[in-house]
PyMOL Python script that loads the backbone (N, CA, C, O; Angstrom):
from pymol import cmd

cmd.read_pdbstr("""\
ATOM      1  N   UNK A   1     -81.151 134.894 -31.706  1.00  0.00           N
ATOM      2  CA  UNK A   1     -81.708 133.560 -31.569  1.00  0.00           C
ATOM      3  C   UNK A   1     -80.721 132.629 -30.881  1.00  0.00           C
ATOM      4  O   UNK A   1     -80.992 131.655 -30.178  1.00  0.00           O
ATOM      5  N   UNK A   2     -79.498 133.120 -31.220  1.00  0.00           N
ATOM      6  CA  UNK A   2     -78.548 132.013 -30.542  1.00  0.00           C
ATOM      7  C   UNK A   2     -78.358 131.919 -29.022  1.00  0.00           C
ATOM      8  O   UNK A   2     -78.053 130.843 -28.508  1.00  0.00           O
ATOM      9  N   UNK A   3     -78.529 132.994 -28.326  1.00  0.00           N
ATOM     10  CA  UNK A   3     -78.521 133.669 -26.970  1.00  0.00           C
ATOM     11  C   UNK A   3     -79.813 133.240 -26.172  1.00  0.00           C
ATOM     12  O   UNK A   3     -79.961 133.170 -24.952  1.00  0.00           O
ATOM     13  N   UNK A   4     -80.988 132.887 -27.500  1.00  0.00           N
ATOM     14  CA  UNK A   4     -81.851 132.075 -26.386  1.00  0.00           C
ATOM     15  C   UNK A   4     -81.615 131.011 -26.621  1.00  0.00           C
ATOM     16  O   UNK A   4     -80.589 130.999 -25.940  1.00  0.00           O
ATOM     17  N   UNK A   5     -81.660 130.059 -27.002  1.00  0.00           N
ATOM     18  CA  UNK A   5     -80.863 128.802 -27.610  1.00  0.00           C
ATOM     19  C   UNK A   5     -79.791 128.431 -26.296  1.00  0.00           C
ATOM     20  O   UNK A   5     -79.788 127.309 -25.790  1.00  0.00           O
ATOM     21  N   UNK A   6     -79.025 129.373 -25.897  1.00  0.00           N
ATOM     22  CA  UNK A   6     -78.092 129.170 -25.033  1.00  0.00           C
ATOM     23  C   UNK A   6     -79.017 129.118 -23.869  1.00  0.00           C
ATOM     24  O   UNK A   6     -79.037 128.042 -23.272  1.00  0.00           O
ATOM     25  N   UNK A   7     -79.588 129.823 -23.544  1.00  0.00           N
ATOM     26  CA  UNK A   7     -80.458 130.119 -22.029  1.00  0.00           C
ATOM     27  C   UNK A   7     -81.032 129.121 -21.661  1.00  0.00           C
ATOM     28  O   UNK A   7     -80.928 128.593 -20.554  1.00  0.00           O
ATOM     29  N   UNK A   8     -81.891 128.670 -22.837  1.00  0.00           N
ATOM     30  CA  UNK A   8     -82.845 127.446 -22.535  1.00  0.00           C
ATOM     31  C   UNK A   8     -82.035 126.170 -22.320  1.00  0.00           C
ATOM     32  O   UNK A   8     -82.304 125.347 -21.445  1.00  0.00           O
ATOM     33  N   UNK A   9     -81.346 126.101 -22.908  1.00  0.00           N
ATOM     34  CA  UNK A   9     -80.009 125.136 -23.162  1.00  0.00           C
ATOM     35  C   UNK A   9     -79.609 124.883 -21.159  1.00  0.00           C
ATOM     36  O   UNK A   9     -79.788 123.809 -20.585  1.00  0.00           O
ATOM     37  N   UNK A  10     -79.153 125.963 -20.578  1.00  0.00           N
ATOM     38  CA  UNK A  10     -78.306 126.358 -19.604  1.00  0.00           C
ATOM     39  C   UNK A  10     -79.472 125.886 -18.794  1.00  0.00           C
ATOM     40  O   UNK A  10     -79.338 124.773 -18.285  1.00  0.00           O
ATOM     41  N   UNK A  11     -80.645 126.558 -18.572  1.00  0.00           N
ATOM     42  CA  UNK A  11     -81.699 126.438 -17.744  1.00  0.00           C
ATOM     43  C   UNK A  11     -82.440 124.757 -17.626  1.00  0.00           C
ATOM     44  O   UNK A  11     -82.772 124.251 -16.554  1.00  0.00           O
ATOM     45  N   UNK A  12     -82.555 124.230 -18.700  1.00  0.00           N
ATOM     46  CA  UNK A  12     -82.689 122.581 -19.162  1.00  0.00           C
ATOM     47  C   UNK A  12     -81.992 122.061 -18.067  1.00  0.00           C
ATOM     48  O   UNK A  12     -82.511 121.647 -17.031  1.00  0.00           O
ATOM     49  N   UNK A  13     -80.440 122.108 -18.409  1.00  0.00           N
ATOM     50  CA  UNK A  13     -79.521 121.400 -17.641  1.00  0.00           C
ATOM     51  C   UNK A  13     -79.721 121.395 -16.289  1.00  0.00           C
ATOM     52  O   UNK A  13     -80.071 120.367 -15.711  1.00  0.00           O
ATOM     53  N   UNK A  14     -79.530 122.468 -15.698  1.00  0.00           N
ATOM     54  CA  UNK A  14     -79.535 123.223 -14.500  1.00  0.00           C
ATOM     55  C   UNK A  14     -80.573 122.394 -13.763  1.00  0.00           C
ATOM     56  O   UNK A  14     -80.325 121.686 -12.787  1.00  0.00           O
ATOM     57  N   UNK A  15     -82.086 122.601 -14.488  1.00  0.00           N
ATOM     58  CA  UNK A  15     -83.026 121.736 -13.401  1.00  0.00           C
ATOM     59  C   UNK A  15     -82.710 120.291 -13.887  1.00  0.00           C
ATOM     60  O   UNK A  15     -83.001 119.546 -12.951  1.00  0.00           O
ATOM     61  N   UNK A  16     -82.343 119.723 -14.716  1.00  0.00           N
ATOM     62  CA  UNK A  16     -82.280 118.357 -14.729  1.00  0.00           C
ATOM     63  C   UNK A  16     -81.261 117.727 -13.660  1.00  0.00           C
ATOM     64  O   UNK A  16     -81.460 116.659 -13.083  1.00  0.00           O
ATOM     65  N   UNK A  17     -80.229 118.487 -13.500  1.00  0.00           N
ATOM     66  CA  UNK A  17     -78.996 118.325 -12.312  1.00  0.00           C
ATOM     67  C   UNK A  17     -79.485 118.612 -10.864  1.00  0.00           C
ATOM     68  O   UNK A  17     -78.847 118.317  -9.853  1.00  0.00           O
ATOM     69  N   UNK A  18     -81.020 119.388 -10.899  1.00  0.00           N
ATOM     70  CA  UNK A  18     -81.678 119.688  -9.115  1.00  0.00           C
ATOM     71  C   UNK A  18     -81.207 120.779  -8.890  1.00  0.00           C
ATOM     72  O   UNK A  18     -80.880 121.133  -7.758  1.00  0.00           O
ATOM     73  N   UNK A  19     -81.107 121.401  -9.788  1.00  0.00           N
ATOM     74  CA  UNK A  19     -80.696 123.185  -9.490  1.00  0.00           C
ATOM     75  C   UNK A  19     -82.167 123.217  -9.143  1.00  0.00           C
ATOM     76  O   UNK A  19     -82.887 122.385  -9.694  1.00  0.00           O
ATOM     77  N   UNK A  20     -82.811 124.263  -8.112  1.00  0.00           N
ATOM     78  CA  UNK A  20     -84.336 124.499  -7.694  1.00  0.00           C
ATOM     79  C   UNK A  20     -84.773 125.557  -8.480  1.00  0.00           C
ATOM     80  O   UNK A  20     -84.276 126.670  -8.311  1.00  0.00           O
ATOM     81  N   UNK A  21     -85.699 125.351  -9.380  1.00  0.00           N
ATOM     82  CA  UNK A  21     -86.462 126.395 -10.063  1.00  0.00           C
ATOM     83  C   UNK A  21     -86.067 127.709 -10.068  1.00  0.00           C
ATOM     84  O   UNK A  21     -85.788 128.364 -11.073  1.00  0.00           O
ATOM     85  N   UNK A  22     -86.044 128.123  -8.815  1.00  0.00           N
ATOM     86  CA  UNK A  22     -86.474 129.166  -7.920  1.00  0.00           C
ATOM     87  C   UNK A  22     -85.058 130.201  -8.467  1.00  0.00           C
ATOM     88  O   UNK A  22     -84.952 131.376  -8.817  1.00  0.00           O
ATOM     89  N   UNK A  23     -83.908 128.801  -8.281  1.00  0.00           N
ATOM     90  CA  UNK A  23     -82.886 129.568  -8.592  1.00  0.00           C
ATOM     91  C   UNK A  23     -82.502 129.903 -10.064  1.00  0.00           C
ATOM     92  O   UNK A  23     -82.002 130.985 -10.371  1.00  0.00           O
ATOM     93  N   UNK A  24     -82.746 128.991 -10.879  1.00  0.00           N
ATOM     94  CA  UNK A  24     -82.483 129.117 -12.359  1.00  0.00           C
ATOM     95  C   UNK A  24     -83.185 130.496 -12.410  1.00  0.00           C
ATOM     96  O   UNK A  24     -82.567 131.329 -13.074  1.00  0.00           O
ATOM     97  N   UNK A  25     -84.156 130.848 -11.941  1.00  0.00           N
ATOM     98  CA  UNK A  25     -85.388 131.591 -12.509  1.00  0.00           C
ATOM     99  C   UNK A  25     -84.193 133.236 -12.285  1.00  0.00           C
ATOM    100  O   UNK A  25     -84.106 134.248 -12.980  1.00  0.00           O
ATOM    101  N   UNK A  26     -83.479 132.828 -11.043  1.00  0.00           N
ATOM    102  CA  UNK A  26     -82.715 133.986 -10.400  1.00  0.00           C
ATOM    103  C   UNK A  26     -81.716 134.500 -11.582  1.00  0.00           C
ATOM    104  O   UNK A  26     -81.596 135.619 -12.080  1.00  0.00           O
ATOM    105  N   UNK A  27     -80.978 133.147 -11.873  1.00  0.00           N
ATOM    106  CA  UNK A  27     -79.926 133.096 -12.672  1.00  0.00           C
ATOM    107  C   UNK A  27     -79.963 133.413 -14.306  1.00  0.00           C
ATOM    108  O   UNK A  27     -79.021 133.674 -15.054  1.00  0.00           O
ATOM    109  N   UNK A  28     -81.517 133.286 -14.624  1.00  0.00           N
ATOM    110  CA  UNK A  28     -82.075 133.926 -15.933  1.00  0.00           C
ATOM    111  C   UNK A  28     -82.320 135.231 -15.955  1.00  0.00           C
ATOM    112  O   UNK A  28     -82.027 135.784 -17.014  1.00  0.00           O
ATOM    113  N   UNK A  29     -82.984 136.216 -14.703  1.00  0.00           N
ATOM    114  CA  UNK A  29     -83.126 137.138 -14.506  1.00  0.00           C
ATOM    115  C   UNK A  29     -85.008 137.394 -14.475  1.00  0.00           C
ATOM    116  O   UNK A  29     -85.630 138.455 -14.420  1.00  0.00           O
ATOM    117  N   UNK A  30     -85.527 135.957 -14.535  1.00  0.00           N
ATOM    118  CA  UNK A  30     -86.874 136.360 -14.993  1.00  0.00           C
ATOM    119  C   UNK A  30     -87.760 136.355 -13.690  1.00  0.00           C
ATOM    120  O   UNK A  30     -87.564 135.676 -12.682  1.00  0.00           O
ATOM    121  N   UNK A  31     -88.954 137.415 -13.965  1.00  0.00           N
ATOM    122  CA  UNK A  31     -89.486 138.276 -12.559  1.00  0.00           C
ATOM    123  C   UNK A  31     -90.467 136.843 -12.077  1.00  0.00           C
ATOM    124  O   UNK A  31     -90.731 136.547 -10.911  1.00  0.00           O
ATOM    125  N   UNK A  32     -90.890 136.099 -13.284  1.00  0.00           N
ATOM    126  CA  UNK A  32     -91.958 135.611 -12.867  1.00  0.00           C
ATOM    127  C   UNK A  32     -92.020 134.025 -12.788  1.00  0.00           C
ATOM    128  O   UNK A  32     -91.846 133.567 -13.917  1.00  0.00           O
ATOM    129  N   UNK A  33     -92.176 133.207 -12.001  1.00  0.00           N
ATOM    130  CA  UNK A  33     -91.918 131.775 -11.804  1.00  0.00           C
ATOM    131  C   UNK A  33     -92.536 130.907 -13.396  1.00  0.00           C
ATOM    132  O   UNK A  33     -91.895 129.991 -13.910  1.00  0.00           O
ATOM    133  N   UNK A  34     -93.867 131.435 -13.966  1.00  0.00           N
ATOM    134  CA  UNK A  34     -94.536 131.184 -14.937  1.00  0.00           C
ATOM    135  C   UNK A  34     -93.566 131.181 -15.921  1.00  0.00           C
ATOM    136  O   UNK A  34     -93.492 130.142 -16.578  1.00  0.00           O
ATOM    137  N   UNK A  35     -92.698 132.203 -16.228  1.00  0.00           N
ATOM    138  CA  UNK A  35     -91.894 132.340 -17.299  1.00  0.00           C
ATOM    139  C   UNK A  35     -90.808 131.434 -17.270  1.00  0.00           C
ATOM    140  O   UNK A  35     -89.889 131.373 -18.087  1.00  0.00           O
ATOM    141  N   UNK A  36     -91.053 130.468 -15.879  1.00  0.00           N
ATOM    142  CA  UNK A  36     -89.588 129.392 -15.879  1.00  0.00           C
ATOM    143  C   UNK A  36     -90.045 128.243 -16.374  1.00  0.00           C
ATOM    144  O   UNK A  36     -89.247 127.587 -17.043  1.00  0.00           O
ATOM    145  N   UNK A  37     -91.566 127.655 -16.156  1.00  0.00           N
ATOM    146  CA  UNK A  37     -91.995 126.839 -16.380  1.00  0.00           C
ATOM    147  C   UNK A  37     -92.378 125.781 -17.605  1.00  0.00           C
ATOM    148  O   UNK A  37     -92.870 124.654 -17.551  1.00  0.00           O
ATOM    149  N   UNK A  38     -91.913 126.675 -18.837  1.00  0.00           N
ATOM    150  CA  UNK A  38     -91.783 125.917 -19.628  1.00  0.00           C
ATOM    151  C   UNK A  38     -90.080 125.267 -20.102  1.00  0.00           C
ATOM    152  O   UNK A  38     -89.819 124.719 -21.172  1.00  0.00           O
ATOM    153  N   UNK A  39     -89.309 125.477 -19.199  1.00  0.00           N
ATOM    154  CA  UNK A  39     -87.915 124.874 -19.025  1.00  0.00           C
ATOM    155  C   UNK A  39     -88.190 123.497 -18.372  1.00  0.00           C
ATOM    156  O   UNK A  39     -87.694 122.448 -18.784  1.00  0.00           O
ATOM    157  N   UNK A  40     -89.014 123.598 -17.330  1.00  0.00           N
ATOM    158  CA  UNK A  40     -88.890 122.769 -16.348  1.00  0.00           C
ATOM    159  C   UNK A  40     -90.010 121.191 -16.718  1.00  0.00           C
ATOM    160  O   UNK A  40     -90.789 120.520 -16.042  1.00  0.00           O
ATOM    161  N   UNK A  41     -89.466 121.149 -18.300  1.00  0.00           N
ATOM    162  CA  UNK A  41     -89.550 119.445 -18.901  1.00  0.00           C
ATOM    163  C   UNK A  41     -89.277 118.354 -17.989  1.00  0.00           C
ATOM    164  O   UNK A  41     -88.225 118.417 -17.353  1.00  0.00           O
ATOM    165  N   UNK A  42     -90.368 116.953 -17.746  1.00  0.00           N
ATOM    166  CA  UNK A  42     -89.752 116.111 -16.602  1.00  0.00           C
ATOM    167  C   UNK A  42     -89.324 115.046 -17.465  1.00  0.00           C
ATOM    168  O   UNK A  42     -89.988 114.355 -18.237  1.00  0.00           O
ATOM    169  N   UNK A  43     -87.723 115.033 -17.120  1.00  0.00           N
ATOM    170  CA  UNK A  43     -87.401 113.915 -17.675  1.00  0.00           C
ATOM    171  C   UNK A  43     -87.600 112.507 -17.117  1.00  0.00           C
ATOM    172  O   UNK A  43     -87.554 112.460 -15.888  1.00  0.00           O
ATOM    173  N   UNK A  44     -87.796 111.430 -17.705  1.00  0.00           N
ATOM    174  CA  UNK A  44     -88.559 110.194 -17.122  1.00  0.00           C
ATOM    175  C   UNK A  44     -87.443 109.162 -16.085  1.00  0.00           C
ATOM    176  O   UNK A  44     -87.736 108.295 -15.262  1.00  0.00           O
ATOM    177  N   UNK A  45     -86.047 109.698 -16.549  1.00  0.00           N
ATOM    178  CA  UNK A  45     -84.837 109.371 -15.676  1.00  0.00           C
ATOM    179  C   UNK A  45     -84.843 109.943 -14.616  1.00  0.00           C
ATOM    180  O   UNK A  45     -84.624 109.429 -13.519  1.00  0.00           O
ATOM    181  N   UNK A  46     -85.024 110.743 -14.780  1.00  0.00           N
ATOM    182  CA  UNK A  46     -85.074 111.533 -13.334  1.00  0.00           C
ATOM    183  C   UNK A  46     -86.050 111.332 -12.550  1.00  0.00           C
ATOM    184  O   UNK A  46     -85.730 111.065 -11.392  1.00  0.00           O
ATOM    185  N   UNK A  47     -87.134 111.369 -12.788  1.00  0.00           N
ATOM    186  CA  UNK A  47     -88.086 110.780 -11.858  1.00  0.00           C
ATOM    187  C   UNK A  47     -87.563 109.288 -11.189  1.00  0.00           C
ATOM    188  O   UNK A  47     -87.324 108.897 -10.047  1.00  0.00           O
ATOM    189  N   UNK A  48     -87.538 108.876 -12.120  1.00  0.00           N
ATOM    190  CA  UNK A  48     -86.687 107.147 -11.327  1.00  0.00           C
ATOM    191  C   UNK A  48     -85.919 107.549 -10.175  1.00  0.00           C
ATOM    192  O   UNK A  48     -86.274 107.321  -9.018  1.00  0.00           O
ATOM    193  N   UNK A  49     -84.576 108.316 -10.595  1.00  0.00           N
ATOM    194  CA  UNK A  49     -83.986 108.952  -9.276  1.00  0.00           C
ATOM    195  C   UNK A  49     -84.453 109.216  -8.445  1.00  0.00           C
ATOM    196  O   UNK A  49     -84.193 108.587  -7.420  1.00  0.00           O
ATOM    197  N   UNK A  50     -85.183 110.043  -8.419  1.00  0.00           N
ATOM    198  CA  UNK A  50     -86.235 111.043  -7.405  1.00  0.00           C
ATOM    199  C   UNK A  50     -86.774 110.112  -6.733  1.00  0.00           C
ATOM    200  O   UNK A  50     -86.993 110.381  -5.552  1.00  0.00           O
ATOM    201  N   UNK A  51     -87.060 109.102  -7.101  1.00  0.00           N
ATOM    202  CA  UNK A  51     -88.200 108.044  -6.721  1.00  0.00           C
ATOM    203  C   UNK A  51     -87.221 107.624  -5.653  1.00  0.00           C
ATOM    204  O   UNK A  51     -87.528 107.754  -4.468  1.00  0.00           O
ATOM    205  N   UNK A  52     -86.430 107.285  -5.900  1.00  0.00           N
ATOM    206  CA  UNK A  52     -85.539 106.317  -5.564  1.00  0.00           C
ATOM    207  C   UNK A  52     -84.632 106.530  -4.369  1.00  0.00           C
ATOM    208  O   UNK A  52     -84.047 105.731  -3.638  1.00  0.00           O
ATOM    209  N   UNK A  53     -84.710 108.132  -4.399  1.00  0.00           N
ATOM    210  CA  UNK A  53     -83.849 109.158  -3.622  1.00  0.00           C
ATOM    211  C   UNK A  53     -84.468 109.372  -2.368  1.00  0.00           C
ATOM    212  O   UNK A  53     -83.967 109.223  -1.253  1.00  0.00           O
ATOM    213  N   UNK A  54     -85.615 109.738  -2.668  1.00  0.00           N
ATOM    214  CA  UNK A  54     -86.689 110.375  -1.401  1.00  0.00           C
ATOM    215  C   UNK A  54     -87.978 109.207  -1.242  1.00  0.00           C
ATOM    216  O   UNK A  54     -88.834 109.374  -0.373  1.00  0.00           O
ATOM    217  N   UNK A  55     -88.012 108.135  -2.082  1.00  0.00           N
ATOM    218  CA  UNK A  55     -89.148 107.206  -1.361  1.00  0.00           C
ATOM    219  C   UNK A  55     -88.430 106.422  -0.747  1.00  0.00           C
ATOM    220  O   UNK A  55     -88.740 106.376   0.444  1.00  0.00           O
ATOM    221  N   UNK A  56     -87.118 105.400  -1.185  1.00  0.00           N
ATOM    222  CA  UNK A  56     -86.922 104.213  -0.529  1.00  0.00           C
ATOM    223  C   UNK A  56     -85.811 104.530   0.150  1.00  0.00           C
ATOM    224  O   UNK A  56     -85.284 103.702   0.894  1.00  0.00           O
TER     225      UNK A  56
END
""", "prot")
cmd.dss("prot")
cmd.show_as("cartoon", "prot")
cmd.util.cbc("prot")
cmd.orient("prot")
């Protein structure tokens, strides 16, 4: 239990910092994009960024 605990932990971070899906998914080892998708929580800070980054 602790080893996923860590993963999800690692994978959280990773996309919250703009690591691309694509790659966490690499870096977990998992075959299928679906199986990344419940990591990929939107935090409401980050969107502000995002906003902020690529609209204005």
């Amino acid at each position: 239990m602790y080893w996923h605990k860590f993963r999800c932990t690692l994978a959280i971070q990773a996309i919250d910092k703009g690591m691309p899906i694509e790659q966490v998914q690499r870096l977990l080892g998992h075959m299928r994009i679906d199986t990344m998708m419940h990591y990929a929580m939107v935090n409401q800070s980050n969107v502000k960024i995002s906003h902020k980054r690529y609209i204005w």
